[in-house]
py3Dmol code that shows the C-alpha trace and the ligand (Angstrom):
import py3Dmol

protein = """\
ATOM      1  CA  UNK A   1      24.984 -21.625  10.571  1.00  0.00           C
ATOM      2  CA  UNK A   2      25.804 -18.346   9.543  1.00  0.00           C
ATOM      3  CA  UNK A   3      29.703 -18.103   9.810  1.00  0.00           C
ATOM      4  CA  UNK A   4      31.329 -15.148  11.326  1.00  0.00           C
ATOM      5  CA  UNK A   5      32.149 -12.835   7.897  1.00  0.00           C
ATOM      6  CA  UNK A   6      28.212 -13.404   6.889  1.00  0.00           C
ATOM      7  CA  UNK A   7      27.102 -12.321  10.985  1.00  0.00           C
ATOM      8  CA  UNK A   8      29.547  -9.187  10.235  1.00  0.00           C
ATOM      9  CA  UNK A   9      28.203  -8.345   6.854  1.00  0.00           C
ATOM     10  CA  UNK A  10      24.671  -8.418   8.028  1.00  0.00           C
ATOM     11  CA  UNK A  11      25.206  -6.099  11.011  1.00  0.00           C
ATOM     12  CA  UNK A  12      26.942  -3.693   9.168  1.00  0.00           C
ATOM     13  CA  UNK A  13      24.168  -3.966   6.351  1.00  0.00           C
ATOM     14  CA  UNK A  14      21.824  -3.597   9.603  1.00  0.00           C
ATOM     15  CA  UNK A  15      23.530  -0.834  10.870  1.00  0.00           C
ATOM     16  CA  UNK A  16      23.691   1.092   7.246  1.00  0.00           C
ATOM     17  CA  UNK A  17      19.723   0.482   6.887  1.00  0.00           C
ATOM     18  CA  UNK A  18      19.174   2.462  10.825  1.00  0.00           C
ATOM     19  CA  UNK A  19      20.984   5.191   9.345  1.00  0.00           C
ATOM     20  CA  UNK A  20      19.117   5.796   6.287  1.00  0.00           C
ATOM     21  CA  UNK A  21      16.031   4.833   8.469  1.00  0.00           C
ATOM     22  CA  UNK A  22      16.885   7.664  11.322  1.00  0.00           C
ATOM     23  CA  UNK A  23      17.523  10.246   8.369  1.00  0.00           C
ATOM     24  CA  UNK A  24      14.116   9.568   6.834  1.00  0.00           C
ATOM     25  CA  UNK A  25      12.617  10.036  10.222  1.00  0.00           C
ATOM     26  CA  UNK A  26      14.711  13.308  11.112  1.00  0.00           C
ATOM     27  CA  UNK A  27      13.426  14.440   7.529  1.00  0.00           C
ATOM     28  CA  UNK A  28       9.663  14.476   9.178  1.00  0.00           C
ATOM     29  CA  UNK A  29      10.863  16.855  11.889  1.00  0.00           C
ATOM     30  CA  UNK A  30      11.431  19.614   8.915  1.00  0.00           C
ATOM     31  CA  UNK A  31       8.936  22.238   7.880  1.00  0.00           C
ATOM     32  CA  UNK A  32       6.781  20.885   5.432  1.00  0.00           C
ATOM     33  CA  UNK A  33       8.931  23.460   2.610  1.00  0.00           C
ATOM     34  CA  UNK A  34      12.149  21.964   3.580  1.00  0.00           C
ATOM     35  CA  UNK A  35      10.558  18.346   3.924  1.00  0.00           C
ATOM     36  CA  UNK A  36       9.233  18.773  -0.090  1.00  0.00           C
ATOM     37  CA  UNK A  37      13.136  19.725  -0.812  1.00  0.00           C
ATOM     38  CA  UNK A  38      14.378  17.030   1.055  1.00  0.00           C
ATOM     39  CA  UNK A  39      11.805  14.285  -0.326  1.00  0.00           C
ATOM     40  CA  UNK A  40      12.721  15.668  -4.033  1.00  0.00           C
ATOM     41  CA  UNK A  41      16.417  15.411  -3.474  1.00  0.00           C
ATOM     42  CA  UNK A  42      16.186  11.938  -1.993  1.00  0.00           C
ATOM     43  CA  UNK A  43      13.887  10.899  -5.328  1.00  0.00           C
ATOM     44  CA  UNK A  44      16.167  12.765  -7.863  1.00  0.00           C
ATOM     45  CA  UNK A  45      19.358  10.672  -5.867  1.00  0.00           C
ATOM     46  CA  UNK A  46      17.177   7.307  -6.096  1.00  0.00           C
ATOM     47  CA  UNK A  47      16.486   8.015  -9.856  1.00  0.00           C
ATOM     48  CA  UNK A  48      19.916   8.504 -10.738  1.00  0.00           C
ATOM     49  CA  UNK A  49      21.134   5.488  -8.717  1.00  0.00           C
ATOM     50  CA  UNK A  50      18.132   3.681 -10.355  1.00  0.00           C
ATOM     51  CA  UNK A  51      18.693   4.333 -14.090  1.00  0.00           C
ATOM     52  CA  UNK A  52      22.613   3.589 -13.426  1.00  0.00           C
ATOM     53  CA  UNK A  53      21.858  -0.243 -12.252  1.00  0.00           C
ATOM     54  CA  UNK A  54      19.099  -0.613 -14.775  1.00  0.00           C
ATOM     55  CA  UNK A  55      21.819  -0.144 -17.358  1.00  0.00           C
ATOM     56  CA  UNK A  56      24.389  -2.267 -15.569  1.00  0.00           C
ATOM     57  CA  UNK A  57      21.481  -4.541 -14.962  1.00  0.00           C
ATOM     58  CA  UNK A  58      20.566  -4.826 -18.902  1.00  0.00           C
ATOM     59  CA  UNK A  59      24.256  -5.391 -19.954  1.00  0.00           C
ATOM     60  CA  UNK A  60      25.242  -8.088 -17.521  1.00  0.00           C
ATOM     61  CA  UNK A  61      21.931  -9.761 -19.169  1.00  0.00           C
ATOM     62  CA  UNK A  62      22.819  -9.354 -22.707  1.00  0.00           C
ATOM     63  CA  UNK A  63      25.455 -12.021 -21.665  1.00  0.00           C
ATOM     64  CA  UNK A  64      25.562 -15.550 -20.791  1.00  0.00           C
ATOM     65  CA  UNK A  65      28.751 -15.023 -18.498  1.00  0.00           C
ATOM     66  CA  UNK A  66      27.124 -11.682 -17.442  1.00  0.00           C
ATOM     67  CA  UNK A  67      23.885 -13.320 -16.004  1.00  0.00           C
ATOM     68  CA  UNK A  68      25.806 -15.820 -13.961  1.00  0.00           C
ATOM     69  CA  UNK A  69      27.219 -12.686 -12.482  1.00  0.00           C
ATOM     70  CA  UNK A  70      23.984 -11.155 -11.527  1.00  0.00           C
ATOM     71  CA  UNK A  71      22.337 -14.446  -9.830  1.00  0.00           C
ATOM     72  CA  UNK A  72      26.452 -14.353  -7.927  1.00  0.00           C
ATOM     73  CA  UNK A  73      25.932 -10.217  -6.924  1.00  0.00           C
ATOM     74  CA  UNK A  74      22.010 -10.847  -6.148  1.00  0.00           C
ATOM     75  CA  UNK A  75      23.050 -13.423  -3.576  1.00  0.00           C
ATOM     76  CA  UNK A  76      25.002 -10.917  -1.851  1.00  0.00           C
ATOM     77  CA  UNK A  77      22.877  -9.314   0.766  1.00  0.00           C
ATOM     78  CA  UNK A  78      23.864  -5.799   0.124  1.00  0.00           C
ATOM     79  CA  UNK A  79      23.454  -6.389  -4.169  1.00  0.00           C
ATOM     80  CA  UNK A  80      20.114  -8.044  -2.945  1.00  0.00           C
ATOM     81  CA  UNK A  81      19.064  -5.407  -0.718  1.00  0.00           C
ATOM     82  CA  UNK A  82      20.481  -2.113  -3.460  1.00  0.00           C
ATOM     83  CA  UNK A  83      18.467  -4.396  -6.001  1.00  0.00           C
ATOM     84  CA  UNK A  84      15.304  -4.348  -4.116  1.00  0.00           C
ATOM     85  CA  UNK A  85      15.535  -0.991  -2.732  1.00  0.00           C
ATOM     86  CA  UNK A  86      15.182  -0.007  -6.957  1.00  0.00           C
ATOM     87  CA  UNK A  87      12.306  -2.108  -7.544  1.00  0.00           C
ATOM     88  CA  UNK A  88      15.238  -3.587  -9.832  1.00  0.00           C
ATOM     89  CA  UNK A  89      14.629  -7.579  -8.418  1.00  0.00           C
ATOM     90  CA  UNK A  90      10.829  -8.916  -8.028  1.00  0.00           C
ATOM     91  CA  UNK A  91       9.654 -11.779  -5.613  1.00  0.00           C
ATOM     92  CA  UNK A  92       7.837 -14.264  -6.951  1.00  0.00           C
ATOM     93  CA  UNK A  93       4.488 -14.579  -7.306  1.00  0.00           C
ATOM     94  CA  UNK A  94       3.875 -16.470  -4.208  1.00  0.00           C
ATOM     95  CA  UNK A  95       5.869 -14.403  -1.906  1.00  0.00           C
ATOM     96  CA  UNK A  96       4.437 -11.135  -3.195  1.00  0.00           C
ATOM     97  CA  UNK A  97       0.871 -12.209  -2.034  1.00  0.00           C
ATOM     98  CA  UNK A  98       2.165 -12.811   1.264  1.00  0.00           C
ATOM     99  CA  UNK A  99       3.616  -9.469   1.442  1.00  0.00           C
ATOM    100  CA  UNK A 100      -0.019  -8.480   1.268  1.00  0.00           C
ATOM    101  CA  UNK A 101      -1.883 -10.926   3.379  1.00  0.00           C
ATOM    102  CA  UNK A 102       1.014  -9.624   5.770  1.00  0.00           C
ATOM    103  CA  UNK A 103      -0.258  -6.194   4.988  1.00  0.00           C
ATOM    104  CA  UNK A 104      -3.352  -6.184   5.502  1.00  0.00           C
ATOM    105  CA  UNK A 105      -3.579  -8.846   8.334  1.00  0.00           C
ATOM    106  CA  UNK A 106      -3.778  -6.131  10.881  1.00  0.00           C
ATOM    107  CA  UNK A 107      -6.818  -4.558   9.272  1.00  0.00           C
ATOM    108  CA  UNK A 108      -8.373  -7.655   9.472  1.00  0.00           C
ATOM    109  CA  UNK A 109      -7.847  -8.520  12.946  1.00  0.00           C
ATOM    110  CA  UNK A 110      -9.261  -5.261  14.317  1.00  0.00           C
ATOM    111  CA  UNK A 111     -12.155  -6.329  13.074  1.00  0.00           C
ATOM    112  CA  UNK A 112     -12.294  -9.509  14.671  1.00  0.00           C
ATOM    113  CA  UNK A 113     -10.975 -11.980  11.816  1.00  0.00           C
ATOM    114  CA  UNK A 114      -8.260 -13.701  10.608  1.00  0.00           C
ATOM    115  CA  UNK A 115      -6.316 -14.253   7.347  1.00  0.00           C
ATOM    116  CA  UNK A 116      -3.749 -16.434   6.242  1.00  0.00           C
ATOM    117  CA  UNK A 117      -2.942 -17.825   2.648  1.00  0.00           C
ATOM    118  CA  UNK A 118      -2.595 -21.527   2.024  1.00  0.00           C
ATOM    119  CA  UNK A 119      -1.067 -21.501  -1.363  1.00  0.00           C
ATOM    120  CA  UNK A 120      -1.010 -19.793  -4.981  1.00  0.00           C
ATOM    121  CA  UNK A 121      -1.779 -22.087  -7.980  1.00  0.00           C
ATOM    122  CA  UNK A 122      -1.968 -21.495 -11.840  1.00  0.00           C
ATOM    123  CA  UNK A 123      -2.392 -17.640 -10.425  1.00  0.00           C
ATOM    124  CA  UNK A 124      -4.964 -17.667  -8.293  1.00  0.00           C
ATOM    125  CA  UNK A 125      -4.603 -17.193  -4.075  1.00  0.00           C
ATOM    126  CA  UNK A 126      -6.579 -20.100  -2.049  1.00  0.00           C
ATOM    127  CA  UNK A 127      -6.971 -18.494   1.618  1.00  0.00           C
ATOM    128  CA  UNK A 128      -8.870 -19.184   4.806  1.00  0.00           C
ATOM    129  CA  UNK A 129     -10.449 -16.155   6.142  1.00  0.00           C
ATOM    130  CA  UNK A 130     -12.575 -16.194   9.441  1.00  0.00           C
ATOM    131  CA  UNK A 131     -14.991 -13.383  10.079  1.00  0.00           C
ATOM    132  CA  UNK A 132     -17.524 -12.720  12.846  1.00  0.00           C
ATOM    133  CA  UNK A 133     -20.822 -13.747  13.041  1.00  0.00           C
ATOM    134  CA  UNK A 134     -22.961 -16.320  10.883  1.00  0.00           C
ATOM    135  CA  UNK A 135     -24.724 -16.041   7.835  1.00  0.00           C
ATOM    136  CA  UNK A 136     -26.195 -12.703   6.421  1.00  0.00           C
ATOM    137  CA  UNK A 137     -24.489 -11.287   9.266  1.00  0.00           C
ATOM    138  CA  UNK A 138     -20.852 -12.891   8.618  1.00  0.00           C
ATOM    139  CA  UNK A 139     -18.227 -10.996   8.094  1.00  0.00           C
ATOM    140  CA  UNK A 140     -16.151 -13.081   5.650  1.00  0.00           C
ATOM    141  CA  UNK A 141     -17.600 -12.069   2.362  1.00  0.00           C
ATOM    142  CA  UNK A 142     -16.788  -8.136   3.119  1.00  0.00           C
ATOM    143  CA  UNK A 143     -13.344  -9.274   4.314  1.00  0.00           C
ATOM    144  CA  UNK A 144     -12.742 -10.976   1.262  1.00  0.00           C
ATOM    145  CA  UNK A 145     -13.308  -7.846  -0.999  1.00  0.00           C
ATOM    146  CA  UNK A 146     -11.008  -5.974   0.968  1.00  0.00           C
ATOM    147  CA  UNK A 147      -8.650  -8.812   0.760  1.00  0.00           C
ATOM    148  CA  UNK A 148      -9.130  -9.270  -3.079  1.00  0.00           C
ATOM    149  CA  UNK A 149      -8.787  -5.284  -3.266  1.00  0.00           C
ATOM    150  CA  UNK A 150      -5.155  -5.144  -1.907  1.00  0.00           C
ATOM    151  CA  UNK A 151      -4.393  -8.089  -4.244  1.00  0.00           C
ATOM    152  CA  UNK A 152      -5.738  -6.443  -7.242  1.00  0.00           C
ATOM    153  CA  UNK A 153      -3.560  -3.096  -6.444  1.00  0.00           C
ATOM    154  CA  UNK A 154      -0.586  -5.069  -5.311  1.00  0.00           C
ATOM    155  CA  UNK A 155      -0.510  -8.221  -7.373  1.00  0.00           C
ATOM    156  CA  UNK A 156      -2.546  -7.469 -10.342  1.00  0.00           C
ATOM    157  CA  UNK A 157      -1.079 -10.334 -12.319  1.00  0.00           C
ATOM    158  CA  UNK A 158      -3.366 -12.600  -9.633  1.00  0.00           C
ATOM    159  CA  UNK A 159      -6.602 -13.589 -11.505  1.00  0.00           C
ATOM    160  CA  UNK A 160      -8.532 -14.882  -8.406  1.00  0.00           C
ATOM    161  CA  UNK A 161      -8.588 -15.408  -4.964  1.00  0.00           C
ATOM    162  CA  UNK A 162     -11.068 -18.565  -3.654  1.00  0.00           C
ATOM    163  CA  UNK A 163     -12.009 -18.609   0.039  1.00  0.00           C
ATOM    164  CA  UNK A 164     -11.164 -22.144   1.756  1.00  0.00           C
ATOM    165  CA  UNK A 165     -13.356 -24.227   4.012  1.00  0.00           C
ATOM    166  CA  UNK A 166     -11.940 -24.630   7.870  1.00  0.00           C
ATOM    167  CA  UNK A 167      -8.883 -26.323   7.954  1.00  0.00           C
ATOM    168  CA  UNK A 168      -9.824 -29.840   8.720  1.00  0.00           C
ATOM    169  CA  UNK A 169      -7.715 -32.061  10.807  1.00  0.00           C
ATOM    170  CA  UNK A 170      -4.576 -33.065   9.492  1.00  0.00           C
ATOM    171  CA  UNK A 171      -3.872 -36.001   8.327  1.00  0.00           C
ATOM    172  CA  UNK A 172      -0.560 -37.377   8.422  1.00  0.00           C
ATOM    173  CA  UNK A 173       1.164 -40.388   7.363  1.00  0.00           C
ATOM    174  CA  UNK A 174       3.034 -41.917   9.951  1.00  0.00           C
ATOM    175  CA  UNK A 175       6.175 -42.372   8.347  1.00  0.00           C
ATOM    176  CA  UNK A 176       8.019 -44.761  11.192  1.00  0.00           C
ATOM    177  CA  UNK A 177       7.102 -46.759  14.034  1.00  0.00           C
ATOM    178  CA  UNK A 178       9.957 -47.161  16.175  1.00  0.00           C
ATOM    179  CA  UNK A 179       8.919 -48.050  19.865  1.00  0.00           C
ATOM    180  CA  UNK A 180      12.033 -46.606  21.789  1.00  0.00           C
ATOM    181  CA  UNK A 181      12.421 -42.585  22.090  1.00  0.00           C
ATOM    182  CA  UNK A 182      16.362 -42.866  23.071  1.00  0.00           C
ATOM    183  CA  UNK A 183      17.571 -40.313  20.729  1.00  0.00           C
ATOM    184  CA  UNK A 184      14.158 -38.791  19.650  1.00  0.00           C
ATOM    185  CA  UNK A 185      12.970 -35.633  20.352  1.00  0.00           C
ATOM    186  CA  UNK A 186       9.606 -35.142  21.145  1.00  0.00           C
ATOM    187  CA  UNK A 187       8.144 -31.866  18.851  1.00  0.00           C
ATOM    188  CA  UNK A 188       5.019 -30.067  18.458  1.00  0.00           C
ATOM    189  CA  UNK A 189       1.788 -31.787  18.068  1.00  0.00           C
ATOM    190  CA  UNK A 190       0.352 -32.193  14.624  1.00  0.00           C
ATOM    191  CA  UNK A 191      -2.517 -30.247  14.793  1.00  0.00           C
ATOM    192  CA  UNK A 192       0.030 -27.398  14.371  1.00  0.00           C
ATOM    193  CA  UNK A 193       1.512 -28.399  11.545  1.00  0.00           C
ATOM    194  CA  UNK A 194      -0.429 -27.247   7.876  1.00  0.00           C
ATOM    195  CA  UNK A 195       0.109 -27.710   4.680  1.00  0.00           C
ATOM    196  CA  UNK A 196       2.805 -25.120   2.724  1.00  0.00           C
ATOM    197  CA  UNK A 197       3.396 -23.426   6.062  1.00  0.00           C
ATOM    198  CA  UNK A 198       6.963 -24.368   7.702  1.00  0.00           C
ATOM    199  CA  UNK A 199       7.105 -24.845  11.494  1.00  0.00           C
ATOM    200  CA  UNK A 200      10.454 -23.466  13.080  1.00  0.00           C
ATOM    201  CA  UNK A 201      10.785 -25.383  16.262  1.00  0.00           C
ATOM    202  CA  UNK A 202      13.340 -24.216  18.203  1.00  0.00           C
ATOM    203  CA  UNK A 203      15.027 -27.177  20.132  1.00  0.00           C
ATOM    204  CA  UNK A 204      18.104 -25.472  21.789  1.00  0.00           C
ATOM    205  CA  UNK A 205      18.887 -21.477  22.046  1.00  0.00           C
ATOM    206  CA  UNK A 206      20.756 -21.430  18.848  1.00  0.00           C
ATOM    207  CA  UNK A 207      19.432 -24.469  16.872  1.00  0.00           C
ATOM    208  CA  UNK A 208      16.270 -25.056  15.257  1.00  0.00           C
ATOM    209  CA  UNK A 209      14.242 -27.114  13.382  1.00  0.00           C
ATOM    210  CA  UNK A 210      12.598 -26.625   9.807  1.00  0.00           C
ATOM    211  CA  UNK A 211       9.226 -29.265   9.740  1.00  0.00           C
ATOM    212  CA  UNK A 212       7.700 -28.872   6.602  1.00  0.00           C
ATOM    213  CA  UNK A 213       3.777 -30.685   5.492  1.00  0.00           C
ATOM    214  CA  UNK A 214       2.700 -31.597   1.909  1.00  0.00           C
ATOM    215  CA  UNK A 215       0.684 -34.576   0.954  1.00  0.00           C
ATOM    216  CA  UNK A 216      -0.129 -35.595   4.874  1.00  0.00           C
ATOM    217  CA  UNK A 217       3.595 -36.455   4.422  1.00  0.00           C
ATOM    218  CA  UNK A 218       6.810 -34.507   6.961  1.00  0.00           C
ATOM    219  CA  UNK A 219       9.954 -33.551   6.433  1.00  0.00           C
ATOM    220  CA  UNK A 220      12.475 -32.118   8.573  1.00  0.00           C
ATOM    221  CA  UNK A 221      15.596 -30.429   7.801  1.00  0.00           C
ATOM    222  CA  UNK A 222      18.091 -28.520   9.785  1.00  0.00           C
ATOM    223  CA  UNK A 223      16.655 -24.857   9.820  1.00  0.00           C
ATOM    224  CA  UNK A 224      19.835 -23.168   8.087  1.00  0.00           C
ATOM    225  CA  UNK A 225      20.138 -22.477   4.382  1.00  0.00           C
ATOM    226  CA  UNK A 226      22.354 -24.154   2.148  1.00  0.00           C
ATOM    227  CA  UNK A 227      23.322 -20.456   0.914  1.00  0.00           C
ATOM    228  CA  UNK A 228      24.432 -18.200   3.808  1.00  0.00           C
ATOM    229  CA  UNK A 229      23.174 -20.176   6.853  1.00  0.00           C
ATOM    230  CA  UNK A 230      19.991 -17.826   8.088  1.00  0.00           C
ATOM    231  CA  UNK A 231      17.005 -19.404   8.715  1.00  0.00           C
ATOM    232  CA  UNK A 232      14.825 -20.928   5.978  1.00  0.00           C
ATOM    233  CA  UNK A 233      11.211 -20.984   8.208  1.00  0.00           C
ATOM    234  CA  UNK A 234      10.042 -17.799   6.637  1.00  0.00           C
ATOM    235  CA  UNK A 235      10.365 -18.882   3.118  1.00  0.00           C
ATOM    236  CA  UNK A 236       7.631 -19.783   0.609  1.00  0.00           C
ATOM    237  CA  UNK A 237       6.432 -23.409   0.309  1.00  0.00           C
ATOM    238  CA  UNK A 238       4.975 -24.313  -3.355  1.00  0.00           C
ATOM    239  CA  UNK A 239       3.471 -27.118  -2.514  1.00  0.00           C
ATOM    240  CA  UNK A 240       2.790 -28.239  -6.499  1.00  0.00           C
ATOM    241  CA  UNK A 241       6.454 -27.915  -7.376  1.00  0.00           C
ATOM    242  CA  UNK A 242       7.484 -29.166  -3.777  1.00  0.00           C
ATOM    243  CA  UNK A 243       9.983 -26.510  -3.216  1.00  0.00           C
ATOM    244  CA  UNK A 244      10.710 -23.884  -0.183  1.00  0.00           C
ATOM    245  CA  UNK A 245      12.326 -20.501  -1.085  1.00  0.00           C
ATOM    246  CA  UNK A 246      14.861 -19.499   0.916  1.00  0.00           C
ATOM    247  CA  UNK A 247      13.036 -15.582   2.342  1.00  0.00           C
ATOM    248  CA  UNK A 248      16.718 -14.202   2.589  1.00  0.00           C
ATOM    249  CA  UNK A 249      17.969 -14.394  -1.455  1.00  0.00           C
ATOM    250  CA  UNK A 250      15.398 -16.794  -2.710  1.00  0.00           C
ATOM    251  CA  UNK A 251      17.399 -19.832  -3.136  1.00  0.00           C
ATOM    252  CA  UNK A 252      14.970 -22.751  -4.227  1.00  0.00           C
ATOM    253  CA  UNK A 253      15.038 -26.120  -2.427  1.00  0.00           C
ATOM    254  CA  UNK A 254      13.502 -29.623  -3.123  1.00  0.00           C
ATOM    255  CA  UNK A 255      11.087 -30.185  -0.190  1.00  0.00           C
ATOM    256  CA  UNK A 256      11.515 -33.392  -0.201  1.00  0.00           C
ATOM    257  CA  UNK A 257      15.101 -34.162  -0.439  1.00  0.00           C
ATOM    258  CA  UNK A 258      16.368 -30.511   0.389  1.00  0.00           C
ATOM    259  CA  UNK A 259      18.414 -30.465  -3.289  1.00  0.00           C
ATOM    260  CA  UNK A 260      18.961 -26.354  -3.989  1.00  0.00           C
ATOM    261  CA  UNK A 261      17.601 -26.256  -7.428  1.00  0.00           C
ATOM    262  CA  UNK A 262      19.179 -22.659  -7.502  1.00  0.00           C
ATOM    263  CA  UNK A 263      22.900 -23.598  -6.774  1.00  0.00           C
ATOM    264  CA  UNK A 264      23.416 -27.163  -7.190  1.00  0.00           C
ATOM    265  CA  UNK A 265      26.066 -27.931  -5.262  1.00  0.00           C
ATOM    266  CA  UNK A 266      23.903 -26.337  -1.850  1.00  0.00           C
ATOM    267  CA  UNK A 267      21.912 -29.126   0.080  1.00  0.00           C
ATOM    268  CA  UNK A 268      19.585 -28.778   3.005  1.00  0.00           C
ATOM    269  CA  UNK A 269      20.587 -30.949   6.057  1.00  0.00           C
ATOM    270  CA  UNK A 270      17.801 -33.950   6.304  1.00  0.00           C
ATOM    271  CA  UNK A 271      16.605 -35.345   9.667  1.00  0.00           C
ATOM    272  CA  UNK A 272      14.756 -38.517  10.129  1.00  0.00           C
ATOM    273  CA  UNK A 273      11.152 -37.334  11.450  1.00  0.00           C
ATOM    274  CA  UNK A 274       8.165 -39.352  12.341  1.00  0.00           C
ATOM    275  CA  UNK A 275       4.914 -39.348  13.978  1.00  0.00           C
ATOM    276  CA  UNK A 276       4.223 -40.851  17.238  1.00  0.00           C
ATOM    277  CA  UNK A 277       1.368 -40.338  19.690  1.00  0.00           C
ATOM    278  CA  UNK A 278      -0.084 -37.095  17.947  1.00  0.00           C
ATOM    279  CA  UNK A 279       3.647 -35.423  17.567  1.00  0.00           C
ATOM    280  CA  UNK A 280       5.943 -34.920  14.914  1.00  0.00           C
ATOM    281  CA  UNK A 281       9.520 -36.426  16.313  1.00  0.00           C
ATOM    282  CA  UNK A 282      12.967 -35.769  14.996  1.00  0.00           C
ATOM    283  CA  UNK A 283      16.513 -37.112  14.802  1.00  0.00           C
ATOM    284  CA  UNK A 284      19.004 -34.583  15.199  1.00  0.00           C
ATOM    285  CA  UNK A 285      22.057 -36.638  15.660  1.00  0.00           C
TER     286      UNK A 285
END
"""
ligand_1 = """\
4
LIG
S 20.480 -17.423 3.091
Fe 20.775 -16.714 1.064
S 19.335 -17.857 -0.092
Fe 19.086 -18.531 1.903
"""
view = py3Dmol.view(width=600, height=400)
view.addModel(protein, "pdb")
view.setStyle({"model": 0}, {"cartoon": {"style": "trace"}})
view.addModel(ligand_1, "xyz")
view.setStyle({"model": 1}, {"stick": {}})
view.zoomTo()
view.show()
């Protein structure tokens, strides 16, 4: 859970962020002369902020104790936020093709399809698109292109991207076989759960649950990070090195045991899950 100071911090980073928003949009209200003035103030500002931190940036670097200081500051929301605002701290791989898929999802869907990434390996993107129609007349293979264009402007590093088949089934391992359900409680079924994508499942108004699939194999943990408490169900899942990254200041967890591999001394809360009747079931107490 978040505790109090963090809720406080990110409100007032929240309420910051609105302002600079509402400026931005009161700039469009301008005449297009005073918008170009404003617009070339606002980049000559963000330059000069930008070639200040690159220098800080550089010198904490050039030192051992200095780069434990930077992983401390880019933990702090508002270092994280400053950082990213500058270009100055870059997602991983992974998370950066999501961005994308996010991006152009929309596009997509008004024409009909669908999109959604199942994982990135050795630098190439495996995702299942659906398109309209069958054959010469589908869809997917022009959807793909346009998919495979944002990627190339956006992610250039990405060598590939390879079309999956239909998800099939699931197939998960049941993991116990208890008979009674007195303390169990009874979650979603498993044809929702997929590979590399977390399911949040909410079981009370401020308490939810992290399910994540790799292998045909569940785990559940407690849906708070280690770090500052927010939720972890938007983070990345690798499924090759078995690790989720935290979405908030990319904290790195152990899927399987929920060990932090970014601050060792963090550790994700475990709950005994299992599968009974078609639904994943957790412990939470
Ligand atoms: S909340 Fe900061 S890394 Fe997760």
């Amino acid at each position: 859970m978040a505790t109090g100071t963090q809720a406080i911090v990110a409100d007032e980073l929240e309420l910051l962020a609105g302002r600079v928003d509402e400026a931005v949009a009161a700039l469009k209200t301008l005449d297009a002369g005073a918008q170009a003035k404003a617009d070339a103030l606002k980049s000559a500002i963000e330059a000069f902020h930008k070639a200040g931190l690159t220098k800080v940036i550089q010198l904490l670097k050039a030192d051992a104790r200095g780069r434990e200081l930077l992983l401390e500051m880019a933990a702090e929301p508002a270092v994280y936020a400053l950082f990213s605002m500058h270009g100055l701290i870059r997602a991983d791989l992974a998370t950066r093709v999501v961005r994308v898929i996010d991006m152009v999802r929309p596009h997509i869907q008004s024409q009909g399809g669908e999109v959604e990434l199942d994982s990135v390996e050795d630098n190439v993107a495996f995702v299942r698109i659906r398109g309209t129609g069958h054959g010469c007349n589908s869809t997917t293979p022009r959807l793909k292109s346009e998919i495979e264009e944002a990627l190339r402007q956006h992610v250039p590093e990405l060598e590939r991207v390879e079309v999956m088949a239909e998800e099939p089934e699931p197939v998960l391992v049941q993991i116990a076989t208890a008979n009674e359900d007195q303390g169990w409680l009874k979650g979603p079924e498993t044809s929702e759960l997929h590979d590399a994508k977390p399911f949040r499942w909410d079981i009370s108004d401020d308490s939810s649950v992290l399910l994540i699939r790799f292998d045909g194999r569940l785990q559940a943990f407690r849906n708070a990070c280690a770090h500052q408490g927010l939720p972890l169900d938007g983070g990345m899942v690798d499924i090759e090195a078995r690790t989720i990254s935290c979405p908030w200041h990319g904290f790195r967890f152990d899927c399987q045991t929920g060990e932090c591999l970014t601050a060792p001394q963090a550790q994700l809360e475990t709950l005994p899950v299992r599968i009974k009747s078609g639904h994943a079931w957790v412990r939470t107490a």
